[in-house]
N, CA, C and O of each residue as an XYZ file, in Angstrom:
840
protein
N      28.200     -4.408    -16.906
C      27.854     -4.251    -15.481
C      27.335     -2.842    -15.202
O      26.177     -2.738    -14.799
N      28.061     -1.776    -15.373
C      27.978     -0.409    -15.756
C      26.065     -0.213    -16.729
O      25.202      0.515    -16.240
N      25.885     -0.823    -17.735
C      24.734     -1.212    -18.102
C      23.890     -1.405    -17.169
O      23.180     -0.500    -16.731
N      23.862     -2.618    -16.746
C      22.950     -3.179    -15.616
C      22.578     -2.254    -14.304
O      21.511     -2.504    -13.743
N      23.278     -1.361    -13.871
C      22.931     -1.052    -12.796
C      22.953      0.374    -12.461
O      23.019      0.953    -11.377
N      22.829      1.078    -14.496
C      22.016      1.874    -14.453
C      20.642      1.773    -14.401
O      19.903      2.498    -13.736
N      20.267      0.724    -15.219
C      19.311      0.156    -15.250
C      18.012      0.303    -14.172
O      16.906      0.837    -14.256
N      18.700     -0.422    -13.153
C      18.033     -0.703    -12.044
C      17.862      0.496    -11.532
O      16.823      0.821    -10.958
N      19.061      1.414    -11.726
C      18.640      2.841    -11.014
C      17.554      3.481    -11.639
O      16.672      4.168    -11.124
N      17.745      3.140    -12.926
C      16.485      3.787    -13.844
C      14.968      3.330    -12.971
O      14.456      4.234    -12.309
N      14.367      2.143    -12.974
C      13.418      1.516    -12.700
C      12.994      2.236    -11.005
O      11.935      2.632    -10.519
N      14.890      2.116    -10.311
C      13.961      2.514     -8.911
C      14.026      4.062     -8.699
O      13.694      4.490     -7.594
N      14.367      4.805     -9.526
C      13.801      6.512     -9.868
C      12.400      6.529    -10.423
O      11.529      7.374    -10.215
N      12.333      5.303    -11.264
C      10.838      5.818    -11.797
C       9.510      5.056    -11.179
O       8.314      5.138    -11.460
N      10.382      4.142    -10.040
C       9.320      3.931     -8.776
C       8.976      4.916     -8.331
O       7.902      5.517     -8.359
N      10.313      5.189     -7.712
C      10.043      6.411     -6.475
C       9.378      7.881     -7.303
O       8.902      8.903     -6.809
N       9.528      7.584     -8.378
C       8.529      8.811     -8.753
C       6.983      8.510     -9.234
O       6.289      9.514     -9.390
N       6.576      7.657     -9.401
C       5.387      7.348    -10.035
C       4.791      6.715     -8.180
O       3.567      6.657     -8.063
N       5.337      6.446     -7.356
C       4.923      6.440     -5.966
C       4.433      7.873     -5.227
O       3.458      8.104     -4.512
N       5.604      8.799     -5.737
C       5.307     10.140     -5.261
C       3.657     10.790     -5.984
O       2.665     11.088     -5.319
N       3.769     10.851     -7.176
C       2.649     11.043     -8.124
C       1.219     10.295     -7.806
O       0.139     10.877     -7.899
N       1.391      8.737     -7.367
C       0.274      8.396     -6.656
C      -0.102      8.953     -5.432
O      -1.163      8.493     -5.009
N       0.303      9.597     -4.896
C      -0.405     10.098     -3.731
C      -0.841     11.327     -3.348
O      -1.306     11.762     -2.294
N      -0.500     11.996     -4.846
C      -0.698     13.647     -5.016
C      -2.494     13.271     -5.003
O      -3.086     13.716     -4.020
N      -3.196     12.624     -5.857
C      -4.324     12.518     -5.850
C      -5.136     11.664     -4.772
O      -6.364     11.602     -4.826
N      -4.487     11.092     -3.916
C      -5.227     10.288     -2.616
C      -5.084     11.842     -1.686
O      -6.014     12.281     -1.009
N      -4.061     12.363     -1.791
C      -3.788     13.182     -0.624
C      -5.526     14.534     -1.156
O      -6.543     14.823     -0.526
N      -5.086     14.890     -2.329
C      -6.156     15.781     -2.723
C      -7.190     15.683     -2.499
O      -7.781     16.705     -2.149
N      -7.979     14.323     -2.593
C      -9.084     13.619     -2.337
C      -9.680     13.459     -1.562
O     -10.885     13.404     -1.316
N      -8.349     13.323     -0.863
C      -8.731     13.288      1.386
C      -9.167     14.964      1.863
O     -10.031     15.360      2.646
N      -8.218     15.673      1.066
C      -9.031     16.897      1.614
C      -9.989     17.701      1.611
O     -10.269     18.474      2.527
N     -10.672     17.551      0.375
C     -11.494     17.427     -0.393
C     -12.713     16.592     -0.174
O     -13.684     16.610     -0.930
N     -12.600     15.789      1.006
C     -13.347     14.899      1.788
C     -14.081     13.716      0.487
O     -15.219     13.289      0.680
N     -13.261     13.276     -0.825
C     -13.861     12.533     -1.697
C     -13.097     11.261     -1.154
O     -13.465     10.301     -1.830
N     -12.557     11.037     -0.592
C     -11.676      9.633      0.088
C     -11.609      9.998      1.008
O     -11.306     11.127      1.396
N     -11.989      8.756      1.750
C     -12.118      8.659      3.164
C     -10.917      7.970      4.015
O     -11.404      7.541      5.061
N      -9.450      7.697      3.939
C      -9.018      6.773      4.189
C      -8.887      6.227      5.610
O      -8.438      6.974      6.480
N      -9.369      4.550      6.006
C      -9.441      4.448      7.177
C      -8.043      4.536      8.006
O      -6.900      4.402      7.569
N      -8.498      4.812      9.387
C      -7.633      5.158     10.295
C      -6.478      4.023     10.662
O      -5.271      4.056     10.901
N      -7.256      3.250     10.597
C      -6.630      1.325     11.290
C      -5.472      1.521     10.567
O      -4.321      1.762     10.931
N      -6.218      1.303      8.951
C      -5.046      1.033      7.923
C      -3.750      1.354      7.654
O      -2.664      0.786      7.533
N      -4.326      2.709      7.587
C      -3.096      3.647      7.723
C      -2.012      3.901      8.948
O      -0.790      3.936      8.805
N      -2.572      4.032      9.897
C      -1.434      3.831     11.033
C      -0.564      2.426     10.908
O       0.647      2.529     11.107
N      -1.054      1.243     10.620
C      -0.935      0.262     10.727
C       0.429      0.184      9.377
O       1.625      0.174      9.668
N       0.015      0.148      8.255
C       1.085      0.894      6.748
C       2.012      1.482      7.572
O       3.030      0.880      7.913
N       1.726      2.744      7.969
C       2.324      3.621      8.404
C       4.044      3.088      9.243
O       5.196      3.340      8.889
N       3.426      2.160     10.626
C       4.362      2.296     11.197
C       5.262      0.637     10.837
O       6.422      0.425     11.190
N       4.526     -0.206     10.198
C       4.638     -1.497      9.872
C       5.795     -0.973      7.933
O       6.876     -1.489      7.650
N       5.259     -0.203      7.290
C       5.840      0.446      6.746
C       7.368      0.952      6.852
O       8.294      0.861      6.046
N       7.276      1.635      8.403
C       8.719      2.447      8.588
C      10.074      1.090      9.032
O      11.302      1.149      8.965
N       9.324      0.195      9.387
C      10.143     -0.755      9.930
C      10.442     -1.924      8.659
O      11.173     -2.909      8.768
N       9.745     -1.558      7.574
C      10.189     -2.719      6.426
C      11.466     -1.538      5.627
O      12.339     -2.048      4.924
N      11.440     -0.032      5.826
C      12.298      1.084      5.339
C      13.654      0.448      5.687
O      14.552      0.011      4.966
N      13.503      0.544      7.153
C      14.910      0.330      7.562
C      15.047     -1.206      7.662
O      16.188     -1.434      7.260
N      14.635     -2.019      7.894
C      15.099     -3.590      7.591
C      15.786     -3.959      5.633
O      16.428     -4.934      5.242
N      15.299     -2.738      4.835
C      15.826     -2.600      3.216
C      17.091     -2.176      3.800
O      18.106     -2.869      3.879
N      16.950     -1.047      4.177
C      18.789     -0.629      4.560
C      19.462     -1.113      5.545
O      20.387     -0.433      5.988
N      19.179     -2.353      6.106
C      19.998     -2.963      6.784
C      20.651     -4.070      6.167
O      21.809     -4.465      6.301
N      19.594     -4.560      5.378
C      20.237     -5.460      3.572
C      20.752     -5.234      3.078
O      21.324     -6.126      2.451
N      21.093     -3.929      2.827
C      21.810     -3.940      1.877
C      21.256     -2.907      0.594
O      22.091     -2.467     -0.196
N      19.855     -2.567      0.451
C      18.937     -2.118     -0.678
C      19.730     -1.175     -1.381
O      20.505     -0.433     -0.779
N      19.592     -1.152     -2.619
C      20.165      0.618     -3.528
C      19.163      0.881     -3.961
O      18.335      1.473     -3.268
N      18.854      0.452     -5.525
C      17.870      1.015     -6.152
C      16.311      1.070     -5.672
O      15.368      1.860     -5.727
N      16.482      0.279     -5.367
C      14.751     -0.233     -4.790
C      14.811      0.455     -3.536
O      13.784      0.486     -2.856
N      15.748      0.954     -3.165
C      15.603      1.423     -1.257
C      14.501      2.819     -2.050
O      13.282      2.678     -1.947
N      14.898      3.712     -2.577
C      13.793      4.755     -3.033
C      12.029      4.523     -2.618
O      11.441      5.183     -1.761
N      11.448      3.486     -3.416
C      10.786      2.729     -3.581
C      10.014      3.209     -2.325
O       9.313      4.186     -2.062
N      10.604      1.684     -1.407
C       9.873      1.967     -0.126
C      10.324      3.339      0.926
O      10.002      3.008      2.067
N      10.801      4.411      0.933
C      11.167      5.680      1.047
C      10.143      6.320      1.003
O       9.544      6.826      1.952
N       9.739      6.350     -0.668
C       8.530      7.481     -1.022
C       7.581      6.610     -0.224
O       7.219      7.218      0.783
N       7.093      5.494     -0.312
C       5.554      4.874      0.410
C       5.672      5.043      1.935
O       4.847      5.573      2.679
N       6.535      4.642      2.171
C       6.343      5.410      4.102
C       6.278      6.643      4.457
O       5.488      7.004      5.329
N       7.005      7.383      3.906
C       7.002      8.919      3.607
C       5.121      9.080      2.907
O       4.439      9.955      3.440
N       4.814      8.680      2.382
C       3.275      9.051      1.816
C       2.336      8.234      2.806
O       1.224      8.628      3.160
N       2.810      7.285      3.125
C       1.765      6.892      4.655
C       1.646      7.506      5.351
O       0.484      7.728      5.693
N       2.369      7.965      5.806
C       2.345      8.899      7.092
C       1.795      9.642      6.902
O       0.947      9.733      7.790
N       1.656     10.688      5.895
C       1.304     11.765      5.393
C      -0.398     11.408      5.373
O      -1.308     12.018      5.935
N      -0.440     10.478      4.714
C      -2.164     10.088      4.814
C      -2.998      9.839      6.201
O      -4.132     10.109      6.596
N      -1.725      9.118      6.789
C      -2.351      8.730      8.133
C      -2.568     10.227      9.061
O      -3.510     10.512      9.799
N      -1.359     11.031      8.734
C      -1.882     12.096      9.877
C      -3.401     12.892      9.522
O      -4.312     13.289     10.248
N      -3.122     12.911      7.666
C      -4.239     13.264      7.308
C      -5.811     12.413      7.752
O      -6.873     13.007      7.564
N      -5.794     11.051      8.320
C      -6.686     10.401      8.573
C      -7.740     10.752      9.779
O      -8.933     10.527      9.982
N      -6.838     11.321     10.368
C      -6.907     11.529     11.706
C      -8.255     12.667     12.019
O      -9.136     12.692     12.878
N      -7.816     13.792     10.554
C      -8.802     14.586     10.545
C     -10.298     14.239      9.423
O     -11.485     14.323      9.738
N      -9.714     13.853      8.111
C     -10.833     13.131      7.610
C     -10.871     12.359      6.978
O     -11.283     12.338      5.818
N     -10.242     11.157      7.903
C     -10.536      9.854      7.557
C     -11.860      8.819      8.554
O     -12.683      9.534      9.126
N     -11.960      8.005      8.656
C     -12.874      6.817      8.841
C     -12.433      6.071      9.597
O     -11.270      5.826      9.278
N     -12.854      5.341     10.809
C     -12.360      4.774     11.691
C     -12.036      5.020     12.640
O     -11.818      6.196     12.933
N     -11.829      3.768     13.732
C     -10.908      4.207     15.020
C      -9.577      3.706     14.886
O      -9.427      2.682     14.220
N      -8.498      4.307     15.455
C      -6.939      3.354     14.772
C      -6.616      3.346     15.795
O      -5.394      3.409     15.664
N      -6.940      3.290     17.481
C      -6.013      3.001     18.406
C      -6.617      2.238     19.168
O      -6.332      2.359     20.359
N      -7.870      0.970     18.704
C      -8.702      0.087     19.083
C      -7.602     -0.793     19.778
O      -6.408     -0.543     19.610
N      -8.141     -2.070     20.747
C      -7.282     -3.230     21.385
C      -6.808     -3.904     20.282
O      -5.654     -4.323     20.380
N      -7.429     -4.126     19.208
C      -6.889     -4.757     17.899
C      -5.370     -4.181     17.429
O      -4.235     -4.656     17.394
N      -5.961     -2.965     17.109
C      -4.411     -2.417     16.572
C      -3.342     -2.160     17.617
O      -2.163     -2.135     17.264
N      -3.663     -1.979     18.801
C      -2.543     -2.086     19.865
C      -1.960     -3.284     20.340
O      -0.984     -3.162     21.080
N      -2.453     -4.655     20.002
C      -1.790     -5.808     19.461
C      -1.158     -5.724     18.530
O       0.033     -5.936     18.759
N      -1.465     -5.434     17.209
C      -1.017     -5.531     15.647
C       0.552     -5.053     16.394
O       1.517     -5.814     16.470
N       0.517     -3.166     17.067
C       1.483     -3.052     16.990
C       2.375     -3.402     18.221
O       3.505     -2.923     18.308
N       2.043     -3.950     18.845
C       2.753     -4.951     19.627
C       3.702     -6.033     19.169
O       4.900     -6.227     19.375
N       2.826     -6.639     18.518
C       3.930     -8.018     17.717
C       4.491     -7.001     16.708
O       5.681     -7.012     17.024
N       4.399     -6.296     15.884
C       5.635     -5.665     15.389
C       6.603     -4.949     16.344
O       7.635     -4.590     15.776
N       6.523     -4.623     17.777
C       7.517     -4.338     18.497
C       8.198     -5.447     18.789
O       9.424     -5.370     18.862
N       7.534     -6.694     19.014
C       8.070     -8.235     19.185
C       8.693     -8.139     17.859
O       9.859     -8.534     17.879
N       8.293     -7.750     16.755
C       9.528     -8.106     14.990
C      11.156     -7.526     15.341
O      12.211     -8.018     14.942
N      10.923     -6.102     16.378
C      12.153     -5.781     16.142
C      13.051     -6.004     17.410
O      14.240     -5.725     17.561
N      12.160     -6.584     18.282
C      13.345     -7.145     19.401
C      13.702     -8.340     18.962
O      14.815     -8.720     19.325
N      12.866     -9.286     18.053
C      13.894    -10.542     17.164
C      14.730     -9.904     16.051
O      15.556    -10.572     15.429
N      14.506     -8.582     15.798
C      15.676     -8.077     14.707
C      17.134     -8.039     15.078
O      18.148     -8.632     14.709
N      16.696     -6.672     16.360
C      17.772     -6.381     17.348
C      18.599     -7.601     18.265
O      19.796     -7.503     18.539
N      17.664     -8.853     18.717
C      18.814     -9.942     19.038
C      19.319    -10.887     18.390
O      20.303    -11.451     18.869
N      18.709    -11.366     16.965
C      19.459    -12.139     16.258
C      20.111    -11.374     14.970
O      20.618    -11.936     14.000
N      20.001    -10.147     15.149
C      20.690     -9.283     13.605
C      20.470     -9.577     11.989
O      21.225     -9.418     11.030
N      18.826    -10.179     12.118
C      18.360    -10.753     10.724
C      17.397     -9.668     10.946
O      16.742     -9.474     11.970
N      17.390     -8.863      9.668
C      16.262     -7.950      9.113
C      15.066     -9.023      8.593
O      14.161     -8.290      8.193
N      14.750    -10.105      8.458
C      14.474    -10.846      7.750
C      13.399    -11.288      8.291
O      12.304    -11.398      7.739
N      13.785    -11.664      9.829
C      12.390    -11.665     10.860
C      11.465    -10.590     10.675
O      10.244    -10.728     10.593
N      12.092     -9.517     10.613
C      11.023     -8.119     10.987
C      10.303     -7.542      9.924
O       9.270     -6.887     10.057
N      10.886     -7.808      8.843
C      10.619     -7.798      7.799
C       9.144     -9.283      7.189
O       8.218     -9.194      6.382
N       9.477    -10.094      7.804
C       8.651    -11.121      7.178
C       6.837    -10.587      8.364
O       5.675    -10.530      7.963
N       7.369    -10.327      9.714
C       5.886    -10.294     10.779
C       5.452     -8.843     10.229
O       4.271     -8.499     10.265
N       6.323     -8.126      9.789
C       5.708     -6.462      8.967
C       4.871     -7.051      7.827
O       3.672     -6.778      7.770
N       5.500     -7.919      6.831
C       3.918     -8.233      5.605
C       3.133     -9.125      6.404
O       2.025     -8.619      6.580
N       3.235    -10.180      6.933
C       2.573    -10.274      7.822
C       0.799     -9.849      8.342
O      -0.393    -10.122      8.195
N       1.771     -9.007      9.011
C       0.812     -7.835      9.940
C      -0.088     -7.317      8.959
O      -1.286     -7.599      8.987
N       0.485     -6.480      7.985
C       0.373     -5.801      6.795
C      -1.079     -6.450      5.979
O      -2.056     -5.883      5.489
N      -0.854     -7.291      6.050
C      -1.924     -8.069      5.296
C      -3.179     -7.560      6.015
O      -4.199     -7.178      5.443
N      -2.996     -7.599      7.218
C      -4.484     -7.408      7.931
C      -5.235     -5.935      7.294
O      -6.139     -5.643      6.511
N      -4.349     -5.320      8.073
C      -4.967     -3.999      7.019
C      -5.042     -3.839      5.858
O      -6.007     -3.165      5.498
N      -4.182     -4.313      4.865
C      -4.799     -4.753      3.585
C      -5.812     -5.235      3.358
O      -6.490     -4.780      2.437
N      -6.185     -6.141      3.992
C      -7.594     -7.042      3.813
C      -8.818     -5.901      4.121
O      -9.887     -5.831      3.515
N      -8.451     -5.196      5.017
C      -9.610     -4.052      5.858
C     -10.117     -3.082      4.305
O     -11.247     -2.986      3.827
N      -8.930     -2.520      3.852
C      -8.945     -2.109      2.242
C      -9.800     -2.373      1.559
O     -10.840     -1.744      1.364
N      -9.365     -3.573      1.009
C      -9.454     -4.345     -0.309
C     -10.910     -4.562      0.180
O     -11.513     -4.493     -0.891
N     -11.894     -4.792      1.181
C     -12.794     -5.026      1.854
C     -13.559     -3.623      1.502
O     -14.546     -3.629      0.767
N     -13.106     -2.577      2.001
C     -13.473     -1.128      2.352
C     -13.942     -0.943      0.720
O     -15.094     -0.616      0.436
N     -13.051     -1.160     -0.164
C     -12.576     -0.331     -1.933
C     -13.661     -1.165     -2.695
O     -14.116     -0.577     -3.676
N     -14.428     -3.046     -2.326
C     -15.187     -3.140     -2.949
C     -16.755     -3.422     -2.284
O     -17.636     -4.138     -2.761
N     -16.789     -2.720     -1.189
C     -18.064     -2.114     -0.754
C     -18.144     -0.773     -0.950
O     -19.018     -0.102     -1.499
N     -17.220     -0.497     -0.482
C     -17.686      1.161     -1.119
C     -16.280      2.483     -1.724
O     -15.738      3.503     -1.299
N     -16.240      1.466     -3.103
C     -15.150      1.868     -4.424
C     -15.284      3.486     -4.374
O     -14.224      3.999     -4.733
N     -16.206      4.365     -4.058
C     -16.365      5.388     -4.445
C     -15.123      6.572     -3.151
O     -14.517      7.636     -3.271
N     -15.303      5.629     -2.143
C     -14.471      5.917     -0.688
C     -12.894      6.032     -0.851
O     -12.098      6.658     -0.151
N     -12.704      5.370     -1.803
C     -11.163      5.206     -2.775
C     -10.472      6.035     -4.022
O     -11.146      6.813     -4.697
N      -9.828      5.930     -4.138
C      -9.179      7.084     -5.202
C      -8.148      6.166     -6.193
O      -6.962      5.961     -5.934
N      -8.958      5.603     -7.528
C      -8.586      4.203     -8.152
C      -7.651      4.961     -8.467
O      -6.762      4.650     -7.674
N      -7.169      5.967     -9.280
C      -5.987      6.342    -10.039
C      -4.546      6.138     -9.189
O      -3.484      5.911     -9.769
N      -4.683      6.264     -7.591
C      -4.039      6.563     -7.163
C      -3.337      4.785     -6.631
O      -2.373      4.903     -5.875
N      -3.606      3.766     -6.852
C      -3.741      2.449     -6.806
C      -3.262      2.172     -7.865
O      -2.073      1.859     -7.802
N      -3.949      2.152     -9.345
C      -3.169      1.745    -10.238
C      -1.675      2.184    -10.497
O      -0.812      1.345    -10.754
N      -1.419      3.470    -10.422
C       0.028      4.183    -10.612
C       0.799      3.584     -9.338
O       1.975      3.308     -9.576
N       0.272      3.281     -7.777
C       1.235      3.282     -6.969
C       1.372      1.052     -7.365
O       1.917      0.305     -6.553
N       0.690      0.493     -8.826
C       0.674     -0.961     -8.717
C       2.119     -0.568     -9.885
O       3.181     -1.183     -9.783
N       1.993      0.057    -10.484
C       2.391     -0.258    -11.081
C       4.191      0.482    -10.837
O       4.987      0.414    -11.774
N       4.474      0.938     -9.899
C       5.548      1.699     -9.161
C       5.601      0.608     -8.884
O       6.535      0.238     -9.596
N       5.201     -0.438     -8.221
C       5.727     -1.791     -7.582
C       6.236     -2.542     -8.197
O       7.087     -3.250     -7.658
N       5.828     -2.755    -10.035
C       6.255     -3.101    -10.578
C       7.195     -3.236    -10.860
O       7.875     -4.244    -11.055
N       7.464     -1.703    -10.956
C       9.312     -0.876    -11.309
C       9.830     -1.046     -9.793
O      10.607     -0.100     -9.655
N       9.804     -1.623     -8.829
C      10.481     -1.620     -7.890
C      10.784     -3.379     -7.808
O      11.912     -3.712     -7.445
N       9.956     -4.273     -8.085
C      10.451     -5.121     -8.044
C      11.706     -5.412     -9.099
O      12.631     -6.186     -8.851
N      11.554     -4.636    -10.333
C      12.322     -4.671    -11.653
C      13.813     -4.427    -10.594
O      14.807     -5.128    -10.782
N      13.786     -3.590     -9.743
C      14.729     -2.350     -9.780
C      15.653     -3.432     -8.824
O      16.838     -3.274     -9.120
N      15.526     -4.201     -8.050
C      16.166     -5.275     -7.323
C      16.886     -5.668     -7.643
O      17.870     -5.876     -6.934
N      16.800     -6.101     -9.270
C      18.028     -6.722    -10.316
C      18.511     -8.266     -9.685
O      19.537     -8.791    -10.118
N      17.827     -8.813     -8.816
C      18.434    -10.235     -8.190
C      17.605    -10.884     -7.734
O      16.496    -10.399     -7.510
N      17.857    -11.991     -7.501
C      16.800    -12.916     -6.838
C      17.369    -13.027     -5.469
O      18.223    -13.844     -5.124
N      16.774    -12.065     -4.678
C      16.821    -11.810     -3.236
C      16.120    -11.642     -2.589
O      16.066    -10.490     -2.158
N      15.067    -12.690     -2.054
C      14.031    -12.901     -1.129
C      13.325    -11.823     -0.203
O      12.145    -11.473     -0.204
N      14.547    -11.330      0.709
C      14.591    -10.401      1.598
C      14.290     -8.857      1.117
O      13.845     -8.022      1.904
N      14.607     -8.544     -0.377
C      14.920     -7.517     -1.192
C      13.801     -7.738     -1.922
O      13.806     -6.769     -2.680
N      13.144     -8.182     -2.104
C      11.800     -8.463     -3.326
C      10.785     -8.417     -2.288
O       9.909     -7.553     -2.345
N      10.831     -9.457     -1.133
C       9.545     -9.042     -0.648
C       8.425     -8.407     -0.216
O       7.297     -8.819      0.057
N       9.031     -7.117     -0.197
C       7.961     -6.304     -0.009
C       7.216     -5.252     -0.998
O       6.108     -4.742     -0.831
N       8.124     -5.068     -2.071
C       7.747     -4.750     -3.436
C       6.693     -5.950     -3.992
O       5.675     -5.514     -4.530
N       6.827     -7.307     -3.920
C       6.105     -8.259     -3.977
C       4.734     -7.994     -3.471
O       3.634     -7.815     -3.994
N       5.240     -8.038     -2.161
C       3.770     -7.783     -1.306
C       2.847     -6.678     -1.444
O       1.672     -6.672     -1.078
N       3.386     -5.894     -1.917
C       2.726     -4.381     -2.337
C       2.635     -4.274     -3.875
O       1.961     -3.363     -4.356
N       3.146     -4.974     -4.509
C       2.200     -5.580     -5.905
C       0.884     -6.237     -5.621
O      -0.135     -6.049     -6.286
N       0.978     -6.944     -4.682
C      -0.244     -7.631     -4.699
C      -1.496     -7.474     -4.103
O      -2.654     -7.856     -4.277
N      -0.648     -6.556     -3.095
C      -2.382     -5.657     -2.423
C      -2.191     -4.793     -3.267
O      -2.709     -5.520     -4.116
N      -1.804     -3.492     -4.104
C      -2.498     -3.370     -5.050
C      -2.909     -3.252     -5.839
O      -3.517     -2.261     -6.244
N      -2.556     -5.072     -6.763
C      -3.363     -5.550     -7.117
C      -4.562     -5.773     -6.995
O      -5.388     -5.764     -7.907
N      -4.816     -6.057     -5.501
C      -6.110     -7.097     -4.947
C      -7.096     -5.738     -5.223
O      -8.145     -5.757     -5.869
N      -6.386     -4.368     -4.460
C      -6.950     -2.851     -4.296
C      -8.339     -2.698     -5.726
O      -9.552     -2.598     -5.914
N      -7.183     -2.771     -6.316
C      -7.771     -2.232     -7.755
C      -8.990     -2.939     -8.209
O     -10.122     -2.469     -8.318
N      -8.545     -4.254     -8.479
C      -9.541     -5.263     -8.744
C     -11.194     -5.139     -7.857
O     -12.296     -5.253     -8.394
N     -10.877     -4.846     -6.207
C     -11.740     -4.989     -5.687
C     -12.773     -3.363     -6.204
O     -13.961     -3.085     -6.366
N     -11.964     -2.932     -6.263
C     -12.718     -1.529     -6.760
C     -13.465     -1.741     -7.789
O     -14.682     -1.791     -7.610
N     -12.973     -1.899     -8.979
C     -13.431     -2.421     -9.810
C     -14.549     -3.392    -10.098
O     -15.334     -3.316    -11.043
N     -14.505     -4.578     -8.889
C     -15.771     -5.129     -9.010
C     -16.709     -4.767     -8.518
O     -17.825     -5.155     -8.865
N     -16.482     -3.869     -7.515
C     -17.356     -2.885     -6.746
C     -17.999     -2.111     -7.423
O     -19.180     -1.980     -7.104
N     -17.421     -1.227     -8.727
C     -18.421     -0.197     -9.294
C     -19.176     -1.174    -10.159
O     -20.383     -1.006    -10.333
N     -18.516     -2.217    -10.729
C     -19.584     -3.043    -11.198
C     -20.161     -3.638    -11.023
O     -20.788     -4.104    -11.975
N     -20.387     -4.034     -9.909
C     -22.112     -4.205     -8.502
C     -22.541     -3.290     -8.399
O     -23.752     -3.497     -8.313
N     -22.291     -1.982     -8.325
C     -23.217     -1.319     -8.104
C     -23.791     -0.658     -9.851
O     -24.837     -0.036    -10.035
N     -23.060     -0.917    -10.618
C     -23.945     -0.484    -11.737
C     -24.903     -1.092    -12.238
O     -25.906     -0.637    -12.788
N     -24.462     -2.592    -11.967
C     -25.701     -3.765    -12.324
C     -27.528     -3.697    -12.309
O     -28.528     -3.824    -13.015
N     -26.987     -3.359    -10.758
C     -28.912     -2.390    -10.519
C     -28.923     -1.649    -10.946
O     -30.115     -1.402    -11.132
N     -27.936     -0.375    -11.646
C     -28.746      0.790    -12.104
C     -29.144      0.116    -13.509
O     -30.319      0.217    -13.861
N     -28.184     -0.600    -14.370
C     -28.024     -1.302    -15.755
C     -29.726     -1.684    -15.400
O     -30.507     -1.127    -16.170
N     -30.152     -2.273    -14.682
C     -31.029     -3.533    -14.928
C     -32.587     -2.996    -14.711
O     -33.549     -3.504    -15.286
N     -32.698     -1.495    -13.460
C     -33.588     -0.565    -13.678
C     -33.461     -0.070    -14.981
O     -34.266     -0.352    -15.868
N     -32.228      0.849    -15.180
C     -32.905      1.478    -16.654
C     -33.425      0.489    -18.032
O     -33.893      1.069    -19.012
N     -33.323     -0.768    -18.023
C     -33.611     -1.869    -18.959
C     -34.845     -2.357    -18.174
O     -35.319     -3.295    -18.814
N     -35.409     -2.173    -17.308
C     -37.027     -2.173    -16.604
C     -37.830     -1.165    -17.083
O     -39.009     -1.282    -17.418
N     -37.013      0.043    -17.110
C     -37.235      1.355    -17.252
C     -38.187      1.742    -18.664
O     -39.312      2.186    -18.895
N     -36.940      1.262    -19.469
C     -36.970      1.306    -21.066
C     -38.144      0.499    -21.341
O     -38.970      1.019    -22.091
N     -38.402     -0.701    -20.880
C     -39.321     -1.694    -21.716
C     -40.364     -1.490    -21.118
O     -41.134     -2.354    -21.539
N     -40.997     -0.738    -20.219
C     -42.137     -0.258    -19.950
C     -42.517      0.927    -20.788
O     -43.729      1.131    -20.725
N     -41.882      1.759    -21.539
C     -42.207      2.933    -21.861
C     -42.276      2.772    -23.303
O     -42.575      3.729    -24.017
């Protein structure tokens, strides 16, 4: 037992550190004006984020509570950074709905005492701005900072590890943040390879004329 749940502590230390480490280079990037990150998104993470923090510690979370700690703690940080050079508008009628029904997540938290509601309309929500992303990273991959995606996919990894149970409430959002980014990466990825295609296919125009 003693085994096991070092274990898990192991996995959710080396979340919460390979989370911290992903964002040393988004944050650099942003200032540096080589990433642009949009405004929507990030507020949206941000505060949809702080409310999946504390719905973990109302469960119950140990190891994995780290996890989502460092990523709200690094949202924020991006988002304030957005503000100055990021992309977008983030306090459109859209997002002042978004965060509306997440104020509706936590008055069903606060009257039926299930983290579970607030927690489920936070991925939810979440998705939307994910989609805005994953959208953003494979039109224009260069606007993104891939390193900083793969390390924070694979922190998700070690955070779902770090759960040690099959607990719905406790997995899901490590889940959900495996999979955007997942989606992140991928879309990047197919993105630089659309745009290399035309250069590939000029310089092979290029070549056989000369």
């Amino acid at each position: 037992m003693a085994g096991e749940t070092s274990t898990l502590m192991m996995f959710g230390l080396l979340s919460g550190l390979l989370s911290t480490v992903a964002y040393v280079p988004y944050i650099i990037d942003t200032l540096r004006r080589r990433t642009s990150p949009d405004r929507a998104c990030w507020l949206i993470w941000s505060t949809l984020g702080s409310i999946a923090f504390f719905s973990q510690v109302y469960e119950g979370a140990s190891a994995s509570l780290l996890f989502a700690g460092v990523q709200v703690s690094g949202t924020i940080i991006v988002f304030l950074l957005s503000i100055k050079f990021g992309a977008g508008e983030y306090l459109s009628r859209k997002n002042q709905r978004i965060l509306l029904v997440a104020a509706l997540g936590l008055v069903a938290w606060y009257t039926t005492e299930n983290a579970a509601y607030a927690l489920a309309i936070t991925i939810s929500i979440s998705l939307l701005g994910g989609a805005v992303t994953v959208h953003k990273a494979y039109l224009d991959p260069d606007s993104e900072t891939l390193s900083t995606w793969v390390v924070a996919l694979i922190a998700s990894i070690c955070a779902v590890l770090s759960v040690g149970k099959l607990d719905l409430t406790l997995l899901a959002y490590p889940l959900y943040l495996l999979t955007l980014y997942t989606a992140i990466v991928v879309a990047m990825v197919l993105g630089r390879m659309r745009k290399l295609t035309p250069m590939r296919y000029e310089a092979g125009v290029s070549g056989g004329l000369v």
